[in-house]
N, CA, C and O atoms as a GROMACS GRO file, in nm:
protein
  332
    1UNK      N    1   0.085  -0.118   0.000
    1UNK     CA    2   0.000   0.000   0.000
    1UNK      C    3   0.089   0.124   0.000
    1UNK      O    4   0.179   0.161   0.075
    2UNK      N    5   0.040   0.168  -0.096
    2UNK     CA    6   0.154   0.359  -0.048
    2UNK      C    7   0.133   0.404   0.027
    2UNK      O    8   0.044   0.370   0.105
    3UNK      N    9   0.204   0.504   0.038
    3UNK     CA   10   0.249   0.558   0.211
    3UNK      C   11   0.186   0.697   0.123
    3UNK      O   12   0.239   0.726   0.016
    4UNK      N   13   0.078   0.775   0.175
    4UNK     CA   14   0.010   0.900   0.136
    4UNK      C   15   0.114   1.026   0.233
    4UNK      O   16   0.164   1.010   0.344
    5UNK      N   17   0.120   1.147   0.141
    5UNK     CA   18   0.237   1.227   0.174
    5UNK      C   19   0.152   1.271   0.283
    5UNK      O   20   0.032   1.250   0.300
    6UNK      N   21   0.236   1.337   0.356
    6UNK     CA   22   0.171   1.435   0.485
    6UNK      C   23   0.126   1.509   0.469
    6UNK      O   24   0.176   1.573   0.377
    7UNK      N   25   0.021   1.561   0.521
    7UNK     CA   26  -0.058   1.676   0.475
    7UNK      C   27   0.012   1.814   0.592
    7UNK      O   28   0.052   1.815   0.708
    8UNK      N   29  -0.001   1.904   0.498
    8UNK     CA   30   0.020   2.058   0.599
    8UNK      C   31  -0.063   2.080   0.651
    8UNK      O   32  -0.172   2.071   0.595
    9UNK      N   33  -0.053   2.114   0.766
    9UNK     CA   34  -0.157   2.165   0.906
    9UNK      C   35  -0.224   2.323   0.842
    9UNK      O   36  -0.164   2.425   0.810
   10UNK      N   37  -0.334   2.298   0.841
   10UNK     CA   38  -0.407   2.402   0.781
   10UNK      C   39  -0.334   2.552   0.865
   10UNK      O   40  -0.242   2.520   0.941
   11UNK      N   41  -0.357   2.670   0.861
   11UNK     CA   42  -0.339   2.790   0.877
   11UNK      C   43  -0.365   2.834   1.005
   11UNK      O   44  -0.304   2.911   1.079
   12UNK      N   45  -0.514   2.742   1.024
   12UNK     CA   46  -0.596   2.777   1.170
   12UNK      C   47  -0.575   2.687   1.303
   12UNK      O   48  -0.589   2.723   1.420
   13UNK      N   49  -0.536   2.556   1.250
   13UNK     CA   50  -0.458   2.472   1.324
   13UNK      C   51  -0.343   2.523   1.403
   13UNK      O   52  -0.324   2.528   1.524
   14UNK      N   53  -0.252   2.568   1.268
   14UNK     CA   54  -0.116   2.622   1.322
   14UNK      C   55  -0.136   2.761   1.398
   14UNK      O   56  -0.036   2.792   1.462
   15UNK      N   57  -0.219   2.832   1.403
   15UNK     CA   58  -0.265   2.974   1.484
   15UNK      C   59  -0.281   2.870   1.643
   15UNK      O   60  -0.223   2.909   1.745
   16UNK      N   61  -0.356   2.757   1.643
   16UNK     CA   62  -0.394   2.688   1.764
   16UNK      C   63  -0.308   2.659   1.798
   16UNK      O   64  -0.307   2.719   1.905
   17UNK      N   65  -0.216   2.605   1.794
   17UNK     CA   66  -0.113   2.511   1.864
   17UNK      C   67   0.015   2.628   1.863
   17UNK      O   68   0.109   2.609   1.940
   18UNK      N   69   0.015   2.762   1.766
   18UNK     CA   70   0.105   2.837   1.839
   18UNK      C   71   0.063   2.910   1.983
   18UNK      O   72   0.138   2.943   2.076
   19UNK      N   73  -0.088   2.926   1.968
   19UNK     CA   74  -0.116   3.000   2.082
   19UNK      C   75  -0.119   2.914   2.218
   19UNK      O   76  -0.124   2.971   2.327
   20UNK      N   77  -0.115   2.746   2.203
   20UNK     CA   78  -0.116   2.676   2.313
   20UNK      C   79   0.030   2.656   2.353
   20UNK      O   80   0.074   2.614   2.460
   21UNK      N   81   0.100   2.697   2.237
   21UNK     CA   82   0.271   2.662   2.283
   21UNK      C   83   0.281   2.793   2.375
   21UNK      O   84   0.336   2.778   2.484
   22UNK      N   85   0.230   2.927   2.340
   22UNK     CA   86   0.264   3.015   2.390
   22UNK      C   87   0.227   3.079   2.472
   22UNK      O   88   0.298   3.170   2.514
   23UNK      N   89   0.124   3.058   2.517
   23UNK     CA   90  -0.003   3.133   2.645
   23UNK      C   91   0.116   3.079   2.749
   23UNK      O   92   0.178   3.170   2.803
   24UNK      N   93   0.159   2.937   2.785
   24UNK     CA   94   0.226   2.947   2.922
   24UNK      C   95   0.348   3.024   2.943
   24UNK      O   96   0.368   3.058   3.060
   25UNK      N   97   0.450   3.064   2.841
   25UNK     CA   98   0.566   3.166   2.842
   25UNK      C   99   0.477   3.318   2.885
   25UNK      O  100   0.526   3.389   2.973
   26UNK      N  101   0.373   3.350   2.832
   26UNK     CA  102   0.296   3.470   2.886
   26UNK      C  103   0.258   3.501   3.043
   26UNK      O  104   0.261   3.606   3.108
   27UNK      N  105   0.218   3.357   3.077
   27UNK     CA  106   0.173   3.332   3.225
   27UNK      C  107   0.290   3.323   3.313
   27UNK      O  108   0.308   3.344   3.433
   28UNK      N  109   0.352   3.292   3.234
   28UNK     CA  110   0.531   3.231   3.374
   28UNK      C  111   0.602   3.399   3.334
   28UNK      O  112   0.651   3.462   3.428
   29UNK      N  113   0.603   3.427   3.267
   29UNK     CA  114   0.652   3.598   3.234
   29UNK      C  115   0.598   3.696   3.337
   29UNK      O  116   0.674   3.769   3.402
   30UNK      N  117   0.449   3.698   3.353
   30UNK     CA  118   0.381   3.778   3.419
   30UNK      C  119   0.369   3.811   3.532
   30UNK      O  120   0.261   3.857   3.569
   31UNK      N  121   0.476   3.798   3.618
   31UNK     CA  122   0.567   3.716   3.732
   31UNK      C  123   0.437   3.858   3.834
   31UNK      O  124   0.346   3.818   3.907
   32UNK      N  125   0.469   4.027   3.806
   32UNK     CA  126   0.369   4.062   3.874
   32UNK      C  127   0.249   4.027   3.905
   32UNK      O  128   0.199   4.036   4.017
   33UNK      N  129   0.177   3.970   3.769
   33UNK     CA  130  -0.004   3.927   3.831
   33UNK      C  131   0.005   3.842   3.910
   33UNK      O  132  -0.103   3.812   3.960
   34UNK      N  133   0.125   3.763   3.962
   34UNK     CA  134   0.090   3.712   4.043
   34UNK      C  135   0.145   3.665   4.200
   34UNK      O  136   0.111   3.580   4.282
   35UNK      N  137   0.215   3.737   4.194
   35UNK     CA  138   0.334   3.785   4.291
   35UNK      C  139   0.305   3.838   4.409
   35UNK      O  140   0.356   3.937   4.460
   36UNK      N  141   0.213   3.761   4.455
   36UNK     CA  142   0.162   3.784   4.594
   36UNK      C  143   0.105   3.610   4.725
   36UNK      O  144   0.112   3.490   4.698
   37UNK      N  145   0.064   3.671   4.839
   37UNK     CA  146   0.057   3.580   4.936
   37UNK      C  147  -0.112   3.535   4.895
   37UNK      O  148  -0.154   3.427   4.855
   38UNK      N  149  -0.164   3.624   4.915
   38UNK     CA  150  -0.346   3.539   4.908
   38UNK      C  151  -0.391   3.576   4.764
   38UNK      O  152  -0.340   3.670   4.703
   39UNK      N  153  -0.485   3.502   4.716
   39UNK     CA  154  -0.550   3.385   4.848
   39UNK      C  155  -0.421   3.255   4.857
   39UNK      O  156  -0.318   3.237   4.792
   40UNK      N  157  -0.489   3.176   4.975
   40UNK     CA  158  -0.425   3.066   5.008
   40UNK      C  159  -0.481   2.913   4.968
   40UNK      O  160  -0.595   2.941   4.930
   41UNK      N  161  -0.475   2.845   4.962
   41UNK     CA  162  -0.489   2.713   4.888
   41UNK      C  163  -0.401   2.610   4.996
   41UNK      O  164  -0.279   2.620   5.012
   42UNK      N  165  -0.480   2.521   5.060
   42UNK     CA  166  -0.411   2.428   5.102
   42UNK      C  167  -0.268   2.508   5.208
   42UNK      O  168  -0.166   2.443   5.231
   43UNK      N  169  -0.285   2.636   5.253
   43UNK     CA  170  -0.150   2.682   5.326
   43UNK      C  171  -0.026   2.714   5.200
   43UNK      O  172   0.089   2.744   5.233
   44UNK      N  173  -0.052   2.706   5.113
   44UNK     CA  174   0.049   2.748   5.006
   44UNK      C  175  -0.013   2.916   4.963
   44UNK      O  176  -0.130   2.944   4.939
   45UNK      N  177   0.096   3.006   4.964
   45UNK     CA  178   0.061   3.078   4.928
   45UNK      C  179   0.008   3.106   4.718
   45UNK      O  180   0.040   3.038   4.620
   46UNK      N  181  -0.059   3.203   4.727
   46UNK     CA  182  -0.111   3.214   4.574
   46UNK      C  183   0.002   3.149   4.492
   46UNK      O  184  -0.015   3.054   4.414
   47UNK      N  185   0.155   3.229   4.526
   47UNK     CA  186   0.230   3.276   4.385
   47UNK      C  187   0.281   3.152   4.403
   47UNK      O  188   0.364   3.151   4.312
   48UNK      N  189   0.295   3.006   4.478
   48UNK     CA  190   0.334   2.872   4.493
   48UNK      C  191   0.238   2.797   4.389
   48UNK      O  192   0.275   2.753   4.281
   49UNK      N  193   0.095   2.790   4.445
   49UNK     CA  194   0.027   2.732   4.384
   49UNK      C  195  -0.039   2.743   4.254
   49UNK      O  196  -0.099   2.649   4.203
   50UNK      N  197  -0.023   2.900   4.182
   50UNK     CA  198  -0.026   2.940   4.070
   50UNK      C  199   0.045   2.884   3.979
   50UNK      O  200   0.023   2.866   3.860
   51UNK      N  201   0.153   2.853   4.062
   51UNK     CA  202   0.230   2.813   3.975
   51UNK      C  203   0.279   2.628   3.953
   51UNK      O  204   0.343   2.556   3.876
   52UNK      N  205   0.223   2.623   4.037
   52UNK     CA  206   0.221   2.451   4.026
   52UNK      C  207   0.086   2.373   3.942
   52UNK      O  208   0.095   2.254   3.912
   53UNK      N  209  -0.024   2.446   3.914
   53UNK     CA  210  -0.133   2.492   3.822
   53UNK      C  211  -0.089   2.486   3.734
   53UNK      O  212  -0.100   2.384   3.666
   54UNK      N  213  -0.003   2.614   3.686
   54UNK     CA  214   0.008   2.629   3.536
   54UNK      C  215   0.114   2.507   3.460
   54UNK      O  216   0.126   2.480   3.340
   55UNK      N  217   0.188   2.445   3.585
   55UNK     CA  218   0.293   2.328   3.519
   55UNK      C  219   0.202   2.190   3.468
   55UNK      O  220   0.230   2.103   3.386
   56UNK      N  221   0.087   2.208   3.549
   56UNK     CA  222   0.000   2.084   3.482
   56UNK      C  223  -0.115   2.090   3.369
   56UNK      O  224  -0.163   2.001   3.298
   57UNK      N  225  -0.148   2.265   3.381
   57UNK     CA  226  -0.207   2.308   3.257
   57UNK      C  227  -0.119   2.353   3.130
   57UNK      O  228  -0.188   2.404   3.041
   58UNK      N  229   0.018   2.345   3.103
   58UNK     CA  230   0.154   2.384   3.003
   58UNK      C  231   0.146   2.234   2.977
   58UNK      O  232   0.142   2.206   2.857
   59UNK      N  233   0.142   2.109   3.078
   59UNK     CA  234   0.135   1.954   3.017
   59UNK      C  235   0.033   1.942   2.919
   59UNK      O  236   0.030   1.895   2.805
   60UNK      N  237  -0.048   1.995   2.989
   60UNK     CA  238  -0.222   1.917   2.847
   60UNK      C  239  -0.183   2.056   2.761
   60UNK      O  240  -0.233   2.041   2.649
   61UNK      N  241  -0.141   2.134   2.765
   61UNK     CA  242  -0.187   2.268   2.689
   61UNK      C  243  -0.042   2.169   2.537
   61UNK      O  244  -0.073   2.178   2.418
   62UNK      N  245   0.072   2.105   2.570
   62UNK     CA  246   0.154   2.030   2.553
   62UNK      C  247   0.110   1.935   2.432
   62UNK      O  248   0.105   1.935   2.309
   63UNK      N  249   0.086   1.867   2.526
   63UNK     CA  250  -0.034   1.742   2.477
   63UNK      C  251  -0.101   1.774   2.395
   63UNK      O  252  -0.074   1.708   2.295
   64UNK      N  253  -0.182   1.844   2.378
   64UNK     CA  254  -0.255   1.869   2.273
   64UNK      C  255  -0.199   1.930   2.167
   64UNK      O  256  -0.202   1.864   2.063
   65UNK      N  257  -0.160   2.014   2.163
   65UNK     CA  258  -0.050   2.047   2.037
   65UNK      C  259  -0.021   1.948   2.032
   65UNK      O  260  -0.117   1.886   1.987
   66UNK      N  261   0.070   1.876   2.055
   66UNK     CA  262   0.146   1.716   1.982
   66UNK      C  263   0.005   1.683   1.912
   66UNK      O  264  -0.006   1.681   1.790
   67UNK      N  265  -0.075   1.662   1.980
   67UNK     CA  266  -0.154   1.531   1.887
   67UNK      C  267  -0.287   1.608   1.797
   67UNK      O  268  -0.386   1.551   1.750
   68UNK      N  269  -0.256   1.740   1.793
   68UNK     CA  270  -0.326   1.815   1.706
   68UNK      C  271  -0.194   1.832   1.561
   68UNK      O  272  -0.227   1.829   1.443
   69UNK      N  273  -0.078   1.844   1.598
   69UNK     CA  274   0.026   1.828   1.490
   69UNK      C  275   0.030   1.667   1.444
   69UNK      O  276   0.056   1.642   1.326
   70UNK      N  277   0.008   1.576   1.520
   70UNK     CA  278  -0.011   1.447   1.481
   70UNK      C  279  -0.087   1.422   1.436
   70UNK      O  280  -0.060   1.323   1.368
   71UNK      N  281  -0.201   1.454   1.424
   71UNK     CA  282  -0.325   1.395   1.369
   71UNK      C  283  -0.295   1.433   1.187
   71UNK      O  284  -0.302   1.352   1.094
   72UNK      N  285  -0.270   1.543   1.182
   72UNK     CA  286  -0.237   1.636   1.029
   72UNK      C  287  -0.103   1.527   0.948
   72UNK      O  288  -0.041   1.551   0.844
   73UNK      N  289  -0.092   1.431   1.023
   73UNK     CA  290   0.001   1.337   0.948
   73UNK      C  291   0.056   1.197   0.968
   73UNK      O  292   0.146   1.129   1.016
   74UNK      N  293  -0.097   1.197   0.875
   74UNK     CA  294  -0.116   1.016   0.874
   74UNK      C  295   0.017   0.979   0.750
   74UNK      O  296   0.087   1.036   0.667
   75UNK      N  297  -0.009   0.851   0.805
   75UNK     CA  298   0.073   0.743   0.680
   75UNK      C  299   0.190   0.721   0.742
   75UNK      O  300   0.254   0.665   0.653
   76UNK      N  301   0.286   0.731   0.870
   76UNK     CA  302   0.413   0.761   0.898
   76UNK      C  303   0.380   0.617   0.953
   76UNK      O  304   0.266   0.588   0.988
   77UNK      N  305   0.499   0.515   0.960
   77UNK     CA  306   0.518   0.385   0.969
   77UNK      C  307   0.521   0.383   1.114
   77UNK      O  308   0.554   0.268   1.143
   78UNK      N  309   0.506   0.448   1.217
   78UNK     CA  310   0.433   0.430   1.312
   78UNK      C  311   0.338   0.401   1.390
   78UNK      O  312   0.337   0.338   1.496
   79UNK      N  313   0.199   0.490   1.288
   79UNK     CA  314   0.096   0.477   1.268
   79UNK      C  315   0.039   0.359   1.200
   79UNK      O  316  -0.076   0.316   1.195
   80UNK      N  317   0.160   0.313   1.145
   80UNK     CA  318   0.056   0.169   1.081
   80UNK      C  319   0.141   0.029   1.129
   80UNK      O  320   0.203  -0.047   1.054
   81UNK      N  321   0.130   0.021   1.241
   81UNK     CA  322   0.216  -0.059   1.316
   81UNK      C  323   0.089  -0.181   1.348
   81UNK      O  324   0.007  -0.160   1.438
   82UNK      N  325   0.085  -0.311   1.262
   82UNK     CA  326   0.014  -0.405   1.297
   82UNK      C  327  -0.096  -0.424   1.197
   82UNK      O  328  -0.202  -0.485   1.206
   83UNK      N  329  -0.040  -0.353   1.098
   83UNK     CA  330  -0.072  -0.359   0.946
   83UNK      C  331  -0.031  -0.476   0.860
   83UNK      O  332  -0.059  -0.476   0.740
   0.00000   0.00000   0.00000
């Protein structure tokens, strides 16, 4: 069977997955919004737990880009593993 070329990630795709690569460099930058003690969470202050938040929302924000760039390119001998 041929191997079908990869397709380019449409225009609006690639607008998505730059803005998910990049919203967390905006948030970890913004060091004032959040650079304070309250509120409190569990005895951690805000600017602790803000930030232990955004390391697990930068994972899926991650994640999804990958498999929104993955999906845009079938046929790679990976994908057809058990073929």
């Amino acid at each position: 069977m041929p191997h079908d070329a990869p397709r380019s990630p449409s225009p609006v795709m690639r607008v998505v997955v730059a803005i998910l690569l990049i919203a967390p460099f905006a948030v970890y930058l913004s060091v004032p919004s959040y650079a304070r003690v309250k509120p409190r969470l569990a005895g951690l202050p805000f600017f602790y737990w803000w930030q232990l938040l955004w390391v697990i929302i930068t994972a899926l924000f991650i994640g999804t880009a990958y498999l929104l760039t993955r999906r845009t390119r079938p046929g790679r001998p990976a994908d057809r593993e058990g073929e």
